[in-house]
Residue, then its C-alpha position, 0 to 999 in steps of 0.5 A: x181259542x176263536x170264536x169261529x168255525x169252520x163246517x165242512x162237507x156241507x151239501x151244495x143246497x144247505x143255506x145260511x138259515x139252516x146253518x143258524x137253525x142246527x148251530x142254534x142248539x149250541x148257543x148265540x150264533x152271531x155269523x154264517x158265511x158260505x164260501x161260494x165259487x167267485x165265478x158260478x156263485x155256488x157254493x163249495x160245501x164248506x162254510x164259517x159260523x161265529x158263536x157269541x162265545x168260547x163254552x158256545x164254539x165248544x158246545x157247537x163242536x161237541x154236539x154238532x161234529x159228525x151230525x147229519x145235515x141234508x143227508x150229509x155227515x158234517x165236520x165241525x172244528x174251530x177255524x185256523x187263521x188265514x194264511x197270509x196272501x203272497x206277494x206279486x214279485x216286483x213289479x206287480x204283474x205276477x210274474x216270477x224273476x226266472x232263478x231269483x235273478x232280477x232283470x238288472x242282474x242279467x246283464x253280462x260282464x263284458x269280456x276281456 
């Protein structure tokens, strides 16, 4: 089991302090990230929180699972690995190949 985890439904004005103030009470908390918008900065009212160890992100989901936080009911569960970032298609724009046929392949047979 991870050590880390993930909060949701937090309110867009909860910071990382208050985060490390109520996942205190479950132990060593050793990291707190918000994810914010790339663009705006503001947050998207989820965040991850590491704890020092396995029994603390136990503790941490058991007691802080469905708690109130600036009159939000938060959810607690451990993380899930990230999911792996696709690929660009060849050549590295972005841009799919139409049906899965390469640019090269496209080309008629000639005709008898």
């Amino acid at each position: 089991m991870a050590k880390e985890l993930y909060v949701g439904n937090l309110s867009y004005e909860t910071n990382e302090e208050d985060l490390r103030r109520i996942f205190a009470v479950a132990g060593k908390v050793t990291s707190v990230h918000i994810i914010t918008d790339p663009v705006t900065g503001a947050s998207k009212g989820c965040a991850y929180v590491r704890m020092a160890s396995i029994e603390e992100t136990m503790e941490a989901i058991n007691s802080l699972d469905e708690a109130l936080l600036d009159n939000r009911v938060i959810s607690v569960s451990v993380a899930r690995p990230q999911k792996p970032q696709g690929r660009p298609s060849a050549g590295g724009k972005g841009k799919s190949r139409p049906y899965g046929r390469s640019v090269q392949g496209s080309r008629k047979k000639p005709s008898r």
